[in-house]
DSSP file (Angstrom, degrees, kcal/mol; ACC not computed):
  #  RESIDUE AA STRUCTURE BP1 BP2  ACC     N-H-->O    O-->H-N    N-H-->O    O-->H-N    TCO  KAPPA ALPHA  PHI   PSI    X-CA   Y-CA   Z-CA
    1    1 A X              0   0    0      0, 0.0     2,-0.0     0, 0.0     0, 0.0   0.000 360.0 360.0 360.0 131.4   19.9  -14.7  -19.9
    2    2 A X        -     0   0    0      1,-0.1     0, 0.0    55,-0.0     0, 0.0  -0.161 360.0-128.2 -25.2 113.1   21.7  -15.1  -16.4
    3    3 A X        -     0   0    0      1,-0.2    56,-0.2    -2,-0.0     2,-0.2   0.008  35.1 -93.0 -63.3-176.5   18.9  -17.3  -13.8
    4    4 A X        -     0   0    0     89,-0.2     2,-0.4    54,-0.2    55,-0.3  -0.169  45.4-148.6 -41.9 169.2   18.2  -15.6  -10.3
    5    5 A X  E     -A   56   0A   0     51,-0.9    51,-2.6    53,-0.2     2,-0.2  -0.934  17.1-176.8-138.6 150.8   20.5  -16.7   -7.5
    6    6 A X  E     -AB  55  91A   0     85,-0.9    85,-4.4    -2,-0.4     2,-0.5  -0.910  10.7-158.7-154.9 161.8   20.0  -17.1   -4.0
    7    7 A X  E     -AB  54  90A   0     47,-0.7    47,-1.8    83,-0.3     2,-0.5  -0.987   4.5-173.6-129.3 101.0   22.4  -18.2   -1.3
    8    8 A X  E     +AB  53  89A   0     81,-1.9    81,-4.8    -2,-0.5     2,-0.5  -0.951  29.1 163.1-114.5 119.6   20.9  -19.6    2.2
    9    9 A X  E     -AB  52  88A   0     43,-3.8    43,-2.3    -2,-0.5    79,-0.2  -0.972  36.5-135.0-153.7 166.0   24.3  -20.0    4.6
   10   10 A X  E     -A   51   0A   0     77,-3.0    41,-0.2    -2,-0.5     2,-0.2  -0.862  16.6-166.4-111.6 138.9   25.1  -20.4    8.3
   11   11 A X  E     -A   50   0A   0     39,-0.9    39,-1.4    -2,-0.2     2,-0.3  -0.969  12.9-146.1-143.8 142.0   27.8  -18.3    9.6
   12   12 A X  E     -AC  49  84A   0     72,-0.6    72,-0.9    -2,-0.2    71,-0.4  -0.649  18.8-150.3-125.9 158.1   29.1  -19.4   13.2
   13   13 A X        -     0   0    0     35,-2.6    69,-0.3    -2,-0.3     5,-0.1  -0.906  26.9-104.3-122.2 163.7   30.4  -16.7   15.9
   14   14 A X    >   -     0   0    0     67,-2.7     3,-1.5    -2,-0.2     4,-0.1  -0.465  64.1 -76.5-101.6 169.6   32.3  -16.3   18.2
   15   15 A X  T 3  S-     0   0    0      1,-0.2    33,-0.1     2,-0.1    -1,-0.1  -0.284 112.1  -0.8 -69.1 145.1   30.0  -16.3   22.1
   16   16 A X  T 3  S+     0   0    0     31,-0.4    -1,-0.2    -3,-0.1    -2,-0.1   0.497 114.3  87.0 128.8  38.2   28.2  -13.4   23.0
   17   17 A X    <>  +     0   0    0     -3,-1.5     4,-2.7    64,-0.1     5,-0.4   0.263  51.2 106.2-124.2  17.8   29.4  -11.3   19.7
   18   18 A X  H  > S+     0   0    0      1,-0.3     4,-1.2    29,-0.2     5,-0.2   0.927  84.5  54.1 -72.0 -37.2   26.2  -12.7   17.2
   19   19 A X  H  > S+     0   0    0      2,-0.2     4,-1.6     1,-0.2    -1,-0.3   0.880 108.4  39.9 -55.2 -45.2   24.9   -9.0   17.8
   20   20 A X  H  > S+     0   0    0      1,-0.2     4,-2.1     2,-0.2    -2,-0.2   0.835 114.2  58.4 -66.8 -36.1   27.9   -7.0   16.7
   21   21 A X  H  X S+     0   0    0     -4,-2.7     4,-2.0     1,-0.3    -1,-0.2   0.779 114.3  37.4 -72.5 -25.0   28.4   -9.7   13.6
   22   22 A X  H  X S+     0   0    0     -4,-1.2     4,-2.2    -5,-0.4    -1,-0.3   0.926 112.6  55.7 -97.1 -24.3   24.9   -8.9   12.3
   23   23 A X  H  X S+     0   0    0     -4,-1.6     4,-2.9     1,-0.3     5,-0.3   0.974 108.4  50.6 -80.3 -26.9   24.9   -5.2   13.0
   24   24 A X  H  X S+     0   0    0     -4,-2.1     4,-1.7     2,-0.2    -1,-0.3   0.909 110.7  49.0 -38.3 -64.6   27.8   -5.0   11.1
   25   25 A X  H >< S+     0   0    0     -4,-2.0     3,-1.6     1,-0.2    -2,-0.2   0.978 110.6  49.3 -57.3 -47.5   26.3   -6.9    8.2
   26   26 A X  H >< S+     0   0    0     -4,-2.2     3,-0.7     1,-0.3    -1,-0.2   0.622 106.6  50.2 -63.9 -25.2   23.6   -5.3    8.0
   27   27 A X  H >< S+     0   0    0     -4,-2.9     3,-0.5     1,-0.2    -1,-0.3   0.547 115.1  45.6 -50.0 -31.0   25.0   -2.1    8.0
   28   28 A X  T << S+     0   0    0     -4,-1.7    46,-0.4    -3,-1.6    -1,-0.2   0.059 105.8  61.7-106.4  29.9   27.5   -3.0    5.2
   29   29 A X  T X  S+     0   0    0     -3,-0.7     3,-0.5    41,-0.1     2,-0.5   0.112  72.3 102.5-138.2  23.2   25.0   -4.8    2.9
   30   30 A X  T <  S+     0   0    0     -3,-0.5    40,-0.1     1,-0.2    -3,-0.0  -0.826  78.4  30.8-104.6 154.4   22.2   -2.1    1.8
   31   31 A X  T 3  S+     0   0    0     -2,-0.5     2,-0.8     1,-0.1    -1,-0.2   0.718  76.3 154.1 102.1  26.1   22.4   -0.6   -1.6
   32   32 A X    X   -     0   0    0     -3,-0.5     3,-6.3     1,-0.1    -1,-0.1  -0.588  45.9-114.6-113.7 100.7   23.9   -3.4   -3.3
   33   33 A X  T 3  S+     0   0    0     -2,-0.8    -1,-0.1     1,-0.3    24,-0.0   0.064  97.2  12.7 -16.5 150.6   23.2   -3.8   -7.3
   34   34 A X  T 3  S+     0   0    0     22,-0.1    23,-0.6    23,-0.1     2,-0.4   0.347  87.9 130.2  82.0 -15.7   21.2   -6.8   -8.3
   35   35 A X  E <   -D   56   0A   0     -3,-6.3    21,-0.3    21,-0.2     3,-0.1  -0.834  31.5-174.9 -98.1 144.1   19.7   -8.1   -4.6
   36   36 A X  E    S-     0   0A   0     19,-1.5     2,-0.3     1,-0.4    20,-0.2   0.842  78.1 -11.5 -64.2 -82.3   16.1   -8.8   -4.5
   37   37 A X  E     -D   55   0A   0     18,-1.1    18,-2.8    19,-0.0    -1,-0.4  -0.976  50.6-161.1-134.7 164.8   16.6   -9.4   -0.8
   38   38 A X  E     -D   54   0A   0     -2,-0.3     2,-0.5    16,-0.2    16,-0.2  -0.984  23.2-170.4-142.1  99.9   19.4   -9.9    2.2
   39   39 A X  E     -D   53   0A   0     14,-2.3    14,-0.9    -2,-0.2     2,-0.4  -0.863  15.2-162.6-111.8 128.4   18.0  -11.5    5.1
   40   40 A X  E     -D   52   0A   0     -2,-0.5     2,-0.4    12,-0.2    12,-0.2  -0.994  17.2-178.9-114.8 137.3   19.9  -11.8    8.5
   41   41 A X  E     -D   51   0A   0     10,-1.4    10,-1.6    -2,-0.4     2,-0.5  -0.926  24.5-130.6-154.3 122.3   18.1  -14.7   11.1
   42   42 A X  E     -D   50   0A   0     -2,-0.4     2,-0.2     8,-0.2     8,-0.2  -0.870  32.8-110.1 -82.1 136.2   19.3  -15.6   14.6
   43   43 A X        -     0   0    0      6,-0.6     6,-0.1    -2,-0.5    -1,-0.0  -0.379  23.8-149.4 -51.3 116.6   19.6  -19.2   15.0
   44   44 A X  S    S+     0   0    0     -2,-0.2    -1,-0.1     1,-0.1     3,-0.1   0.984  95.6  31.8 -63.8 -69.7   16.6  -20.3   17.6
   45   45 A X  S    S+     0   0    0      1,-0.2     2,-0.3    -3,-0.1    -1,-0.1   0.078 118.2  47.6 -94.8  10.8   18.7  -23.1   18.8
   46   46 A X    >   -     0   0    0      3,-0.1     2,-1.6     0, 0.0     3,-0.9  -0.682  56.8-167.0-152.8  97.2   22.2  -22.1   18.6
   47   47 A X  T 3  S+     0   0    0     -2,-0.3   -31,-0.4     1,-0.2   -29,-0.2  -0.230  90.3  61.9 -79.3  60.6   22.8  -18.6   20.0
   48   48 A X  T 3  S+     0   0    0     -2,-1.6   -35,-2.6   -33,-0.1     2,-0.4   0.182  99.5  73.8-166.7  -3.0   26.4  -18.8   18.3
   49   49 A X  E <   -A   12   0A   0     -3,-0.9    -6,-0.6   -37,-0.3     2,-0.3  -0.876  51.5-176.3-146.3 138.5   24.8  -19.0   14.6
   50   50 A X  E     -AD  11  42A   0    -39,-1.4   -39,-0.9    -2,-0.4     2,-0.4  -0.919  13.2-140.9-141.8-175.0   23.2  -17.2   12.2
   51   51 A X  E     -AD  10  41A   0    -10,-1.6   -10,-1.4    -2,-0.3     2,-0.4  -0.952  10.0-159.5-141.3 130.4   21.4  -17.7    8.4
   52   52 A X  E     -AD   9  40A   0    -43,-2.3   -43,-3.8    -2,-0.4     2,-0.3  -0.937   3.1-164.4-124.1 147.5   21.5  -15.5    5.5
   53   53 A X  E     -AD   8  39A   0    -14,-0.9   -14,-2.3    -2,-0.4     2,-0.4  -0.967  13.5-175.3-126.4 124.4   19.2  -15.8    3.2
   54   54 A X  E     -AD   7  38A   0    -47,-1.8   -47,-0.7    -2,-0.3     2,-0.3  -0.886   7.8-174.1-127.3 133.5   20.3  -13.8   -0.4
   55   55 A X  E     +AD   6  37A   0    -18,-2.8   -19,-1.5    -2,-0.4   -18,-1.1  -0.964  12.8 178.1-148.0 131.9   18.3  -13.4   -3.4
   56   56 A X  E     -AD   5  35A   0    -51,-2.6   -51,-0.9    -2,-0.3   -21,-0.2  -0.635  41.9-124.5-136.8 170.0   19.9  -11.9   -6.3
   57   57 A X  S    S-     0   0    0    -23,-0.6     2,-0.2     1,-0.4   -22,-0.1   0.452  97.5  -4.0 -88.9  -6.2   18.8  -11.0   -9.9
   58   58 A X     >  -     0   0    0    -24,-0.2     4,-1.4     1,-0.1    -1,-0.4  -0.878  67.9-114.1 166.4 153.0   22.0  -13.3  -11.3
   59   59 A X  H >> S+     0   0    0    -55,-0.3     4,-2.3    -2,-0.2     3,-0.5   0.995 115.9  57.7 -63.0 -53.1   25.0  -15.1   -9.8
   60   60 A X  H 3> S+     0   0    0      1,-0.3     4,-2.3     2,-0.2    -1,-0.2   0.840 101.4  57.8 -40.0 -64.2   27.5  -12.6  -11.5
   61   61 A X  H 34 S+     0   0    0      1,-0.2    -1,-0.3     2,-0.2    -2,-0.2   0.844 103.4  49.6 -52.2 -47.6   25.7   -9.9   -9.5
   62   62 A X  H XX S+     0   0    0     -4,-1.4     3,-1.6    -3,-0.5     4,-0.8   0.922 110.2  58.4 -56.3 -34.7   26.4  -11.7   -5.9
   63   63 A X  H >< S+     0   0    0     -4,-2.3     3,-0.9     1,-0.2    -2,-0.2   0.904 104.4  50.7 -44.9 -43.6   30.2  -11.9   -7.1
   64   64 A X  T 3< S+     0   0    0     -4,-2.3    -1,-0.2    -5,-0.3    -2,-0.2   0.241  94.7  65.5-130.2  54.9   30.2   -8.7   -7.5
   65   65 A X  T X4 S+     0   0    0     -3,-1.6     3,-1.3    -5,-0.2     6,-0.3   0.548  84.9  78.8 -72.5 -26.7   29.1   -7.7   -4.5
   66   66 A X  T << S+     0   0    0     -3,-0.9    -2,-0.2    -4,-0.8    -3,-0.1   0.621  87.1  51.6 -79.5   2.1   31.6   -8.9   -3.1
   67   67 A X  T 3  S+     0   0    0     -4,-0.2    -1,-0.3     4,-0.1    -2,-0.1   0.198  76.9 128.6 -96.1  13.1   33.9   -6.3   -3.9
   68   68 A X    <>  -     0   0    0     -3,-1.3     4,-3.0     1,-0.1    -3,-0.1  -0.258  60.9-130.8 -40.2 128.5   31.9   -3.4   -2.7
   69   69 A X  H  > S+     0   0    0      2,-0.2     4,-2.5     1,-0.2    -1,-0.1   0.958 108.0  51.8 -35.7 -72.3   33.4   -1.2   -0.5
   70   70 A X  H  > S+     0   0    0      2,-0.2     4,-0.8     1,-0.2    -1,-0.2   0.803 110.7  43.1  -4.3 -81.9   30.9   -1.3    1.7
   71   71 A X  H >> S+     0   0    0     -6,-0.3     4,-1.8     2,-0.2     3,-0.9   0.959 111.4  59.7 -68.7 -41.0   30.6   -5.4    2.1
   72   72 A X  H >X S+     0   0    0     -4,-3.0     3,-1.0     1,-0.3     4,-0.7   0.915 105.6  48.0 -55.3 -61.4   34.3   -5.4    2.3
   73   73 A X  H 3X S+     0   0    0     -4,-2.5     4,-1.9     1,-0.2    -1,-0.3   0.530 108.5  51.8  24.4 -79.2   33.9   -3.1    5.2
   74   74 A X  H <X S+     0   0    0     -3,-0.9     4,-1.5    -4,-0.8     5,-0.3   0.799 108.3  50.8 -78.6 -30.2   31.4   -5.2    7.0
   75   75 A X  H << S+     0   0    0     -4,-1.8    -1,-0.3    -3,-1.0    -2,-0.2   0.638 111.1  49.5 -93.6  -5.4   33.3   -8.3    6.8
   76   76 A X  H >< S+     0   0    0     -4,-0.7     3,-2.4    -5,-0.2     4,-0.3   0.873 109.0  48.6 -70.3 -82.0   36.3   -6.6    8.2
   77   77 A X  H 3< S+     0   0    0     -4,-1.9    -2,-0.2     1,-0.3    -1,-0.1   0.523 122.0  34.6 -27.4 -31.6   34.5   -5.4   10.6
   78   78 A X  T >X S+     0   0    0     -4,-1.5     4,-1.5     1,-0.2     3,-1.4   0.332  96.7  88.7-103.3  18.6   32.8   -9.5   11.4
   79   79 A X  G X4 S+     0   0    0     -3,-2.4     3,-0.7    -5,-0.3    -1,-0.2   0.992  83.2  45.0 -80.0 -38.3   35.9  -11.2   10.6
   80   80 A X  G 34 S+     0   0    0     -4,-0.3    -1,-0.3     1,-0.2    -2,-0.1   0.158 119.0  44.1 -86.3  11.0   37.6  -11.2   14.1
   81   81 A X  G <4 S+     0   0    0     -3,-1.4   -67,-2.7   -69,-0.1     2,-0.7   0.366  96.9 101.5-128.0 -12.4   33.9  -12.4   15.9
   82   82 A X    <<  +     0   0    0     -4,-1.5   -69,-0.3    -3,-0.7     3,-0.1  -0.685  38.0 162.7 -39.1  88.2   33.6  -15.3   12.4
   83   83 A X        -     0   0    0     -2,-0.7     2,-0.3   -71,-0.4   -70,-0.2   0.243  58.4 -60.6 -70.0   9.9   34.7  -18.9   13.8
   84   84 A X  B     -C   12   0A   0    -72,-0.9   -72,-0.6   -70,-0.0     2,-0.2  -0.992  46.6 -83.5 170.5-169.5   33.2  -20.7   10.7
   85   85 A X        -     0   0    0     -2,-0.3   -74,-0.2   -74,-0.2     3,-0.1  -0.825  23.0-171.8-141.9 117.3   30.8  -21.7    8.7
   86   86 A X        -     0   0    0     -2,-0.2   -76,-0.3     1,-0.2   -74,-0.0   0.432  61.9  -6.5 -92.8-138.9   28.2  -24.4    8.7
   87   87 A X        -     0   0    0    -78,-0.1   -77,-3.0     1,-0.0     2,-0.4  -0.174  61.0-170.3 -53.6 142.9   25.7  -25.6    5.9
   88   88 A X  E     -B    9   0A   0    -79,-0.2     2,-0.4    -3,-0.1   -79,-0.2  -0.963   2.1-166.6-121.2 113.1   25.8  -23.3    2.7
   89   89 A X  E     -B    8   0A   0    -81,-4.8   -81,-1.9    -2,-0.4     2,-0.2  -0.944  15.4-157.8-101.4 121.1   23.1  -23.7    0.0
   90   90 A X  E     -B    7   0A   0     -2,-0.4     2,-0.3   -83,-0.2   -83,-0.3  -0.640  28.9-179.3 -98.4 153.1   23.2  -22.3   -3.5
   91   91 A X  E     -B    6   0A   0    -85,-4.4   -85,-0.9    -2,-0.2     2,-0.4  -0.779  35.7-130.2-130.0-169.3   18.9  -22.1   -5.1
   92   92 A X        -     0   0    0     -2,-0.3   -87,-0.1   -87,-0.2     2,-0.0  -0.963  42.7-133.3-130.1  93.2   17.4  -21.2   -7.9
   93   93 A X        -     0   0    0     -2,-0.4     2,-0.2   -37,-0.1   -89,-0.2  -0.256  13.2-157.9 -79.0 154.9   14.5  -18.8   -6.6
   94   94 A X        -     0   0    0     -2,-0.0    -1,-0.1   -90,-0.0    -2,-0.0  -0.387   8.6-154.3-122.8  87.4   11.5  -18.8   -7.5
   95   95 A X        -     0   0    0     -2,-0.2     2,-0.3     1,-0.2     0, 0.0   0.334  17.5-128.2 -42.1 147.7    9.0  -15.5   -7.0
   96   96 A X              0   0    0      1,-0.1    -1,-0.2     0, 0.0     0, 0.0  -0.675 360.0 360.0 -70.3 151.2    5.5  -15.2   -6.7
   97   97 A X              0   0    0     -2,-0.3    -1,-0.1     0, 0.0    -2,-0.1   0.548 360.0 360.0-124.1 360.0    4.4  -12.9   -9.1
């Protein structure tokens, strides 16, 4: 059987657009087989930054999220405020139960 996944990554924007880039994810990311949670975080110290934090029931499932309508959507919608990406992590979570 297929582990959990989770996905912690920093996704950099371009200035004064960090708002439209999250409302955007967040709008295009609810209802999505397999996540546990999707967590969006403003950067304290970098107003230009943000973190997701993804927890998934299996890797296969975040793959194929990524062909959702939906998330395709939202990431047309953040791709033109995107300038990068910074640290990406892959985990293995682990729940309290």
């Amino acid at each position: 059987m297929e582990e959990m996944y989770g996905l912690i990554g920093q996704m950099k924007v371009a200035e004064g657009k960090r708002g439209e880039v999250i409302a955007a994810m967040l709008a295009g990311t609810r209802d999505m087989p397999g996540n546990i949670a999707y967590m969006i975080a403003e950067d304290i110290e970098d107003p230009n930054s943000i973190w997701i934090t993804e927890v998934w029931q299996t890797k296969t499932d975040h793959a194929n999220s990524l062909n959702l309508p939906s998330v395709q959507e939202a990431i047309g919608e953040a791709r033109a405020h995107i300038t990068g990406f910074g640290t990406r992590v892959e985990t293995k979570p682990v729940l309290r139960g």
